[in-house]
N, C-alpha and C positions, 0 to 999 in steps of 0.2 A: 654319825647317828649313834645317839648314845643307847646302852641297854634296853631301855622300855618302848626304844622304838621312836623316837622320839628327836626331832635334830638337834645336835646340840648349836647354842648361840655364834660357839667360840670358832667352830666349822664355817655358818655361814657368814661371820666376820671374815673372816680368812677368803674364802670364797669372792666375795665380794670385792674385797683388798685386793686380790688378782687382776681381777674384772678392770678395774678404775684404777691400779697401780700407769704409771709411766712407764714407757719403754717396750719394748717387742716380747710378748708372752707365746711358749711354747703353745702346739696341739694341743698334749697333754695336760699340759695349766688349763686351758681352757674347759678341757672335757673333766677336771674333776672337779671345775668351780662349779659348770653348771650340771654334772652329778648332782649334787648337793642343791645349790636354788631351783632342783626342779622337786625337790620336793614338797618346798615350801610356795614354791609360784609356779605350778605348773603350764598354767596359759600364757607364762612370758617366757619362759627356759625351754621346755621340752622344744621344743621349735629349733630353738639356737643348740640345745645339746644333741637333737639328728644331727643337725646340720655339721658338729663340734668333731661328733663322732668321726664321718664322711672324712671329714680334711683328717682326721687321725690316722684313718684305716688307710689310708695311700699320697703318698706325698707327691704332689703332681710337679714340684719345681725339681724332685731328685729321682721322679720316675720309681718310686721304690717304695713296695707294700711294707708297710706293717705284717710284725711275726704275728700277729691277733689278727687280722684284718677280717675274715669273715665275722669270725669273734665282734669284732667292732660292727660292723655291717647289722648283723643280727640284731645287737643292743638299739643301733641307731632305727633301725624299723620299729624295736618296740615300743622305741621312745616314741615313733612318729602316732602309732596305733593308740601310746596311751594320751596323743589329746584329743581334746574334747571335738568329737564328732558337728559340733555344731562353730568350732572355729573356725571362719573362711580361709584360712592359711593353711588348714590340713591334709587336703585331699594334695598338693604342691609338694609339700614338705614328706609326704606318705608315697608321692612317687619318684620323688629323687632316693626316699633312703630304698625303697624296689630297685630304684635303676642301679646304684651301687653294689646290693645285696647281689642281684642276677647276676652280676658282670661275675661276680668270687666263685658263686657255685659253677658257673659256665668254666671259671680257667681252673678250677677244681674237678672237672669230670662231672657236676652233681647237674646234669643236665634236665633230668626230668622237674628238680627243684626251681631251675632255675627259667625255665617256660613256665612253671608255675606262677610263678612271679612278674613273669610278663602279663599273662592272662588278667594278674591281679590291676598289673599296672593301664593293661587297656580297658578293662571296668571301669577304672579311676577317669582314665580318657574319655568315656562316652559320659558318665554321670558328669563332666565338666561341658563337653559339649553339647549337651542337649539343651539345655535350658539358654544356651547363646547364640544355637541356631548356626554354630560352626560345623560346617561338612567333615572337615579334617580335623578326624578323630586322634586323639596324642597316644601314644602306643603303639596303632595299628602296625606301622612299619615295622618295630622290632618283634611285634608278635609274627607277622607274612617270614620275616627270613629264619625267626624261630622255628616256625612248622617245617619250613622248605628242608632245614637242614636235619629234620626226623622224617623225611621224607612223606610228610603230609600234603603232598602236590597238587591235591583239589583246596583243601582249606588255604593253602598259601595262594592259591591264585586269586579265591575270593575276596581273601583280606586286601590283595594290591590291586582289584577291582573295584573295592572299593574305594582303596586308597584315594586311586588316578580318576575315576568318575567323580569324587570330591575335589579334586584339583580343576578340574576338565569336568564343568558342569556337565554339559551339551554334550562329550565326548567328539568334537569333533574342532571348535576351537582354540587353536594352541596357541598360548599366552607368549609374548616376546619372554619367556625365561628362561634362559641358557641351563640354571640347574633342575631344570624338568627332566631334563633327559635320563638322570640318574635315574628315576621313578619308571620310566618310562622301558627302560633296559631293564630292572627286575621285574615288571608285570609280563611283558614280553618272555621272559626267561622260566616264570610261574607257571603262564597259560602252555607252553611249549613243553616242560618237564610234567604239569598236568593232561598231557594231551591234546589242547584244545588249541588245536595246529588253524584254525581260520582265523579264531579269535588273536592267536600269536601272530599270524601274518597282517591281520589289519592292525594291531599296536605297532608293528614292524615299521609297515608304512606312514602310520602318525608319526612316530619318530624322524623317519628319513624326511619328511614334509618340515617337521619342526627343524632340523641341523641346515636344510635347506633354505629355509626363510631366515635363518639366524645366520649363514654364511653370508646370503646374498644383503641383505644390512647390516652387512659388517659387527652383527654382534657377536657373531662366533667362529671358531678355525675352518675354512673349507675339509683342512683334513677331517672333522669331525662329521664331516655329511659324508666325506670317502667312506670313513670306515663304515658308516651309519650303511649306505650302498652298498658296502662288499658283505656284511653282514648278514643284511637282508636277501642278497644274493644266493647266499649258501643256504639259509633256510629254508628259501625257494627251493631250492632242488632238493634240501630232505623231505620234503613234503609233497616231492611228484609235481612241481612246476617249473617245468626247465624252461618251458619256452621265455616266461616270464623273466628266471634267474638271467636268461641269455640278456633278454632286451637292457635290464640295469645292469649289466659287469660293464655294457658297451659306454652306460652314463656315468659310470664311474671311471672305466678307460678317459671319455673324456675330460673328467675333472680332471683326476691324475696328469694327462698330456698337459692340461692346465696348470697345474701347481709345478708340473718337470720345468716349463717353460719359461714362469715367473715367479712362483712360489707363493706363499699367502699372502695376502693384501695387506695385512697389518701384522702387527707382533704378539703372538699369543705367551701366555706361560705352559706350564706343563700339564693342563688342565686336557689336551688331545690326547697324550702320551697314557694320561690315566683312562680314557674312554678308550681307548683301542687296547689294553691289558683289560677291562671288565668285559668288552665283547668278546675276544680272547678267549674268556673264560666261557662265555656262552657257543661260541664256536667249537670246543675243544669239547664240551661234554658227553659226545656224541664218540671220541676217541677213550675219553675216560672210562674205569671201569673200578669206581669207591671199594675200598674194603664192606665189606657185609656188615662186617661187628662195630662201625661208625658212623658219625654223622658227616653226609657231603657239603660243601659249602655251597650258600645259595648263588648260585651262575644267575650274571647279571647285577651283581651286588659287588661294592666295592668291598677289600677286604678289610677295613675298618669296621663293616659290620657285621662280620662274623663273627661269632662268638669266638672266646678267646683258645677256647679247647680244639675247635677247626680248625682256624687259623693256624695254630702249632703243628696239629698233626697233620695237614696237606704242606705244609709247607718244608717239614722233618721231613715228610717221604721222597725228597729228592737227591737223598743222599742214598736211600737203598734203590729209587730208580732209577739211579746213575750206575749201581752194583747190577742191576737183571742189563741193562742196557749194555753191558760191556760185557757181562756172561754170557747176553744171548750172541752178539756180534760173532764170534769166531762160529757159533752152529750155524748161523743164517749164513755163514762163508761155505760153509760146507755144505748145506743142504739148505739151499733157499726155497724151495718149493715148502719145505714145512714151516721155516724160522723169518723171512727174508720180510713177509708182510706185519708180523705180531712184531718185529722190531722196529718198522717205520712207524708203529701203531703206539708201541711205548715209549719212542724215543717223542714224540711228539707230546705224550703226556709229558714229559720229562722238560721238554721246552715249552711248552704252557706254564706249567707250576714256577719253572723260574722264572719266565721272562715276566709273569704278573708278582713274583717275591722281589725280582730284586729293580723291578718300576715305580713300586712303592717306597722304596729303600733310599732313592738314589737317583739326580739327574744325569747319573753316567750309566745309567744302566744299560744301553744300548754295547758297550768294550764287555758287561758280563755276560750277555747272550746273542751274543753275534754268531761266533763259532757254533753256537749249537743249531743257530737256525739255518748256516753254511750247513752243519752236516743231515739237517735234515733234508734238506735239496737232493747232498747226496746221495743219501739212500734211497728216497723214492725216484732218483735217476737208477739204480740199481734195481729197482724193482718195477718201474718200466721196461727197463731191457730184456729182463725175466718174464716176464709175463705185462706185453705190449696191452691186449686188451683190459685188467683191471689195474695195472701199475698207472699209465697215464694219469686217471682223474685223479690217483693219489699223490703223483708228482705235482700237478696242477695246485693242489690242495698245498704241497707244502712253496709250491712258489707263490702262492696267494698269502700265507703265513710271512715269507720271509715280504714281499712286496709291503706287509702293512708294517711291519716293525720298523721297516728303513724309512714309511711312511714317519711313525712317530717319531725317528731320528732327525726328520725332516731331512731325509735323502732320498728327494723324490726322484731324478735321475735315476742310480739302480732301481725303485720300485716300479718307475715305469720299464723298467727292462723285466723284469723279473713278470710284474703283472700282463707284458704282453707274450708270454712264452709261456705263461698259464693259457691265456686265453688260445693260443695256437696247439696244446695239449689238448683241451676238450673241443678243438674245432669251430671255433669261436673267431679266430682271427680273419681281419679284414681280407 
């Protein structure tokens, strides 16, 4: 652009020469050619220069940000804002450059910015689907684990209330689709961190009906209905329904003697292993105990959807949980009555946060947290012996833990051992 403002020819020559040359053209080429053609056409450029921006601000074949990247992100929003409001490609183009902007402020700290931006991006969602008569609104999702993880626990359950009532007209018929169940674990996990403990137990059992009907026609792993059962079991009994919890551990003892015996009917991939680390998360929350000054991740959510700043910081803190965890052991040696139970209690956080870090990492993840779920056996065998009346349900608790992880190992053998010496811990056994 020359002085008065004005482009110059020789620019958009150039520009254009890029565009239309042979051969493989940088990000960079890209995003200064149409810099320049968007000033001169902006209802054919500005579109392709969001979009030019996006691939600029992070290289997805090398995994690796740009030193601008928000920088870029920004420009690329403004560029989506300044077309023309009555382009049907807009409101599209206006939510991808949101989706990239949030993700930078999220792994930035700028989190209050970056819910902003979602809020903006689910406006964009309903104003799309109104007029199509589509239930499933675009945004809602990443808005529900937004709130969840500012600890907004009535509005997060509404938004995945709605979500799953748009999935699930009728709320009661479950569609043959294996990836429902994801939805179905964070509404579940919403309505229970929101309090609304009935409402959490009948998604509960949608669930286990859905993993159910998708074992039994072979479209999905029986272990996915186990764990769906030992899940719903434990929630049972946070919620003052033992009788209940009692009757399904015995339906899940069954499966399990099932799976010890012949194992699953067909060959799944790792798609169990990731469902029994996101209940995990939902089972463990209840042992967790967040920092104040942070946001929790939404339990029930795989961690791909966590914002990028949770994600870091739960998953760094197991390096200093490993440090209280081996501080406290020598006290809890020497005076269990005060130490012996807050260490079975953190060393469990400690084996949650990894065994769901290093499941996502890695189909060997099972050689990185073995040991820690051996040594959680052993402490709460220590802290039964200590104190027989409230140690038990906590040993149970962690041979139920170790029972499902040997489950996703697929070493149904030990979990059926492990699972029925829980169930002889709370009095449960045949």
């Amino acid at each position: 652009m020359n002085r008065s403002g004005k482009v110059d020819q020789d620019d958009i020559m150039r520009a254009r020469n890029v565009l239309l040359a042979s051969g493989r053209r940088t990000p960079r080429e890209e995003v200064d050619a149409y810099r320049v053609l968007a000033q001169v056409g902006p209802a054919s450029y500005l579109p392709l220069l969001a979009k030019a921006l996006q691939r600029l601000s992070y290289d997805t074949g090398s995994g690796k940000k740009h030193a601008a990247c928000l920088a870029l992100c920004e420009e690329a929003v403004a560029a989506a804002r300044a077309i023309d409001p009555a382009e049907p490609a807009r409101a599209d183009v206006l939510y991808g450059a949101l989706d990239s902007c949030q993700r930078e402020l999220y792994d930035l700290g700028r989190r209050a910015e970056g819910l902003a931006m979602r809020a903006e991006m689910l406006a964009i969602g309903r104003a799309q689907a109104e007029p199509s008569g589509n239930l499933v609104v675009k945004g809602l999702h990443g808005w529900a684990a937004g709130l969840s993880e500012e600890g907004r626990y009535a509005e997060a359950a509404d938004a995945m209330t709605e979500l799953v009532t748009a999935i699930l007209p009728d709320g009661t018929d479950v569609p043959g689709d294996g990836s429902l169940a994801w939805s179905l674990l964070e509404w579940i996990a919403a309505l229970h961190d929101a309090g609304r403990s009935g409402e959490a137990l009948a998604a509960f059992e949608t669930l286990v009906s859905m993993e159910a009907a998708e074992a039994a026609n072979d479209r999905g792993p029986m272990a996915c209905h186990l764990h769906s059962l030992i899940g719903y079991a434990q929630m049972l009994d946070a919620h003052g329904r033992g009788e209940r919890a009692v009757l399904v551990r015995h339906e899940a003892l069954a499966l399990l003697t099932e799976l010890a015996d012949s194992g699953e009917r067909n060959s799944w991939r790792s798609y169990q292993a990731s469902f029994w680390a996101v209940l995990l998360t939902v089972s463990g929350a209840e042992s967790d105990r967040p920092a104040p000054d942070g946001p929790r991740p939404p339990s029930g959510a795989v961690p791909m959807w966590w914002s990028p700043d949770t994600r870091r910081r739960y998953f760094d803190s197991r390096h200093a949980l490993r440090e209280e965890v081996d501080a406290l052991a020598p006290r809890a040696a020497e005076d269990p009555d005060r130490h012996l139970a807050e260490l079975v209690r953190l060393h469990r956080v400690l084996t949650i946060r990894s065994a769901v870090h290093w499941e996502q990492r890695t189909h060997l993840f099972a050689e990185r947290v073995r040991s820690l779920f051996d040594e959680g056996v052993a402490l709460a065998h220590r802290l039964a012996q200590h104190d027989p009346a409230g140690g038990r349900r906590r040993l149970a608790r962690a041979l139920i833990d170790r029972s499902t992880f040997h489950c996703a190992a697929h070493e149904f053998g030990p979990a059926l051992d492990d699972f029925r010496q829980a169930l002889s811990c709370l009095g449960e056994a045949d």
